[in-house]
VOGU-3710 file (C-alpha; in Angstrom, 3 decimals, decimal comma):
1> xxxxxxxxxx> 125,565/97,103/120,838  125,987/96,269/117,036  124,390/99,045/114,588  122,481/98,217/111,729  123,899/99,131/108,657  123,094/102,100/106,563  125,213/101,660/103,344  126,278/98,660/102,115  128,213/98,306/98,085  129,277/95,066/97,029
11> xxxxxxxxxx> 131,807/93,806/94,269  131,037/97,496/92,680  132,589/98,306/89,520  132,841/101,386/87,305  134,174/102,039/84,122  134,478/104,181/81,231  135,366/104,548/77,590  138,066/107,304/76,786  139,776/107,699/73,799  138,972/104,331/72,768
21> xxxxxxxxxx> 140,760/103,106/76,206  138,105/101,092/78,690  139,182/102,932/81,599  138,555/100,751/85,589  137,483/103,498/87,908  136,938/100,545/90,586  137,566/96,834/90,672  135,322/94,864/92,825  134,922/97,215/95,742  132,974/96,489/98,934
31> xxxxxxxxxx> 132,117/98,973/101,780  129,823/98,918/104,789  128,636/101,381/107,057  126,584/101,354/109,983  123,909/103,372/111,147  125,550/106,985/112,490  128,620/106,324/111,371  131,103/108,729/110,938  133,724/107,813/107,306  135,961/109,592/105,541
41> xxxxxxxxxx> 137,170/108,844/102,174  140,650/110,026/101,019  142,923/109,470/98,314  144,696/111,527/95,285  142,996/114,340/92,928  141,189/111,273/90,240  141,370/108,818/92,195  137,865/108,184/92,131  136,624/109,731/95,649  134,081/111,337/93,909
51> xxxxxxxxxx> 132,530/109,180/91,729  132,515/106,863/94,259  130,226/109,013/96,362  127,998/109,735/93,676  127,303/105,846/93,008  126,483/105,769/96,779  124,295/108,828/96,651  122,641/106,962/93,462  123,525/110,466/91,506  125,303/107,918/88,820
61> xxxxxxxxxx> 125,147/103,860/88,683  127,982/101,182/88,948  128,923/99,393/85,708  128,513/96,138/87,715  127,727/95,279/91,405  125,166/96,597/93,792  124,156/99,123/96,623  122,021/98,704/98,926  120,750/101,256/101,545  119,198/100,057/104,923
71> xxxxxxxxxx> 119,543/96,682/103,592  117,418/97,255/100,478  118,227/97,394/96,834  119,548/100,609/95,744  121,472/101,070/92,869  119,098/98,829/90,908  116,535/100,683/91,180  115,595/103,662/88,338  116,258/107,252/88,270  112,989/107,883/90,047
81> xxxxxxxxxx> 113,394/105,295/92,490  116,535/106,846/93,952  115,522/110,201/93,178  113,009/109,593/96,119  114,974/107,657/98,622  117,572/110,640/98,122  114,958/113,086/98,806  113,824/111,018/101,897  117,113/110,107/103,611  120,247/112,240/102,199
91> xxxxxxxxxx> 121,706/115,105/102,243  124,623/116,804/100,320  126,918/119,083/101,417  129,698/120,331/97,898  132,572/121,947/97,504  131,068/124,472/95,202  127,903/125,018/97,842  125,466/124,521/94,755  123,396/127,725/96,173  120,544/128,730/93,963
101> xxxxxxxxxx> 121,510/132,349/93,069  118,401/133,727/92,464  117,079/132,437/95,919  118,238/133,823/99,346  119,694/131,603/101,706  115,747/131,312/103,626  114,585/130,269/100,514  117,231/128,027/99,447  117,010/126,139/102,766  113,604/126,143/102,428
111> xxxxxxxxxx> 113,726/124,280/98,833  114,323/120,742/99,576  111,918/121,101/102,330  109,460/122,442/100,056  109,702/119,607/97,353  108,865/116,730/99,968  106,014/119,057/100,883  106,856/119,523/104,567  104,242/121,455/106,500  106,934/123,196/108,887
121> xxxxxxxxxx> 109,073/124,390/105,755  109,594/127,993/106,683  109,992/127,095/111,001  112,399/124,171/110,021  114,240/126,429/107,411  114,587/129,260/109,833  115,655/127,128/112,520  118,103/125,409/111,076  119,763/128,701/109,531  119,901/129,758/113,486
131> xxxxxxxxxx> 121,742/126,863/114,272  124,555/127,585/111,267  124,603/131,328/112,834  122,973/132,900/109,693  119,885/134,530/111,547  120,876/137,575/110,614  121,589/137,058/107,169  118,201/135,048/105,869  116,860/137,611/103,003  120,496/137,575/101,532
141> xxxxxxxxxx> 121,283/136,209/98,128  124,382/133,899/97,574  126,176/136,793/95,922  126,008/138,960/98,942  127,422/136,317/101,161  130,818/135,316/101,227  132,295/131,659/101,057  132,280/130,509/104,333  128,804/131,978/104,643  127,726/130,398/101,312
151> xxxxxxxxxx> 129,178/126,708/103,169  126,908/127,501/106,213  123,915/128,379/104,474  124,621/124,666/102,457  124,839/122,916/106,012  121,592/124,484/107,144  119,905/122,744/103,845  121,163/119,756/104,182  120,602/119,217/107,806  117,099/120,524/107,789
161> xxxxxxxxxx> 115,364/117,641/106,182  116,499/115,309/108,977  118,542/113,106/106,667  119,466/109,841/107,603  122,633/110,200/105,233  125,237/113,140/105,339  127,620/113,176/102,195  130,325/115,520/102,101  132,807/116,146/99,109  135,752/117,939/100,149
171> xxxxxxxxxx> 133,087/120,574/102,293  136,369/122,966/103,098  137,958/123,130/99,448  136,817/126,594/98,422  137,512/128,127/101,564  140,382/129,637/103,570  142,323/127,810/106,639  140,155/129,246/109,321  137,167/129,527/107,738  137,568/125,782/106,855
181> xxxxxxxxxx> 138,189/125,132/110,643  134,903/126,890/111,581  132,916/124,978/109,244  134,203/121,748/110,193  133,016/122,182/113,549  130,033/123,411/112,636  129,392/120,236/110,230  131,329/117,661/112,644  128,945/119,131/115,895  125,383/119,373/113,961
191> xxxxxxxxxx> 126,212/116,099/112,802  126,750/114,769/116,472  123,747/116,255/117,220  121,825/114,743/114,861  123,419/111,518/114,827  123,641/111,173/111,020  125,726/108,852/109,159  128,587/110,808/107,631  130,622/109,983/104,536  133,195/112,362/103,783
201> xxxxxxxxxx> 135,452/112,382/100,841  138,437/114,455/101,083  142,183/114,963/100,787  142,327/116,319/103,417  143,827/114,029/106,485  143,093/116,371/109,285  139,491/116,721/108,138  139,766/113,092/107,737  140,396/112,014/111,213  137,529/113,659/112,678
211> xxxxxxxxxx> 135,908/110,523/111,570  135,143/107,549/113,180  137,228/105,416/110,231  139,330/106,511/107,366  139,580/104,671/104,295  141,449/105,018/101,179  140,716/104,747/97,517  143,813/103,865/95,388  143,736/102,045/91,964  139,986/101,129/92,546
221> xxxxxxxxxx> 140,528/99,408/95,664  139,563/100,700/99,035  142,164/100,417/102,256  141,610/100,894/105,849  143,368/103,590/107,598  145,005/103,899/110,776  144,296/106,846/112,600  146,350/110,237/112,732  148,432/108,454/110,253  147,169/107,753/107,403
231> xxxx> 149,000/104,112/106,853  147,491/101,181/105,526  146,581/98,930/108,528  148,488/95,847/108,654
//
């Protein structure tokens, strides 16, 4: 059975001006993924990995080209326009865990929840921190929690909304080798439970091949992968 596609970029662009220098971030890049797929993007530290998720997430707009999620326009639409199809079908999950410090994790779950004006905020919220194993540890403040716990409490928010759209940047990059471990199962198992589409970006190639398909992004252009490799496909 053929899924319907979730994400689709055509012919996208991006550049900037540096110094003077016009500077091609990517050149004529196309990219489609179906509904509850699961893809990791890899490729060198400025290569472009992230920039490239933020023009899919809408957090930034191509120079030329388009985006379209669940085949309708996207990336032509305003700030406001994508602000709202964000808040209705994505989630984020950082490096940095972008934690409110002056909320505890409850109410830091509970925030993204709250804007779309949920009626099960606090349930949903309280649930989802259950799922991450942070029960225990809902009135603490980022501060008092350490990385890895920070990185669970950030999986809890962005799986409680129900998103349609997972996007990861390099979601094990602050945090030791077995912490990392831990919270890719954790994200690679609530993910399969909730049958999200998943785009990853990472350097990492062992976090990479957890996916379904690996592509990588190398002077703007974007290669398939062969598995447990990492080789360009023939």
């Amino acid at each position: 059975m053929q899924h319907l596609s979730m994400i689709q970029a055509q012919d996208l662009k991006y550049d900037f001006i540096s110094h003077d220098n016009h500077i091609h971030i990517l050149q004529g890049l196309n990219l489609t993924i179906a509904d509850g797929e699961q893809v990791a993007i890899i490729g060198s530290s400025g290569s472009g990995k992230s920039t490239l998720l933020s023009l899919l997430a809408g957090l930034d707009v191509p120079t030329s080209g388009s985006i379209q999620i669940k085949n309708s326009p996207f990336s032509c639409l305003d700030e406001d326009g994508r602000a709202l199809i964000r808040a209705a079908s994505m989630g984020f999950v950082f490096q940095s865990f972008q934690l409110l410090p002056s909320l505890t994790a409850l109410e830091n779950v509970m925030l993204p929840l709250q804007l779309k004006n949920h009626p099960d905020t606090k349930s949903l919220s309280l649930e989802a921190l259950n799922k991450v194993g942070l029960s225990a540890r809902v009135q603490h403040y980022p501060k008092q929690l350490s990385g890895g716990e920070q990185q669970r409490v950030a999986i809890a928010r962005a799986f409680a909304t129900q998103p349609a759209i997972l996007f990861a940047d390099e979601p094990t990059g602050n945090l030791d080798n077995i912490t990392g471990q831990m919270i890719i199962e954790l994200l690679f198992n609530m993910n399969a439970e909730a049958g999200t589409t998943l785009v990853l970006v990472t350097h990492d190639i062992y976090l990479a091949n957890r996916c379904q398909r690996q592509l990588k992004l190398e002077n703007g252009v974007l290669t398939e992968l062969t598995e447990f490799t990492g080789l360009a496909k023939p």
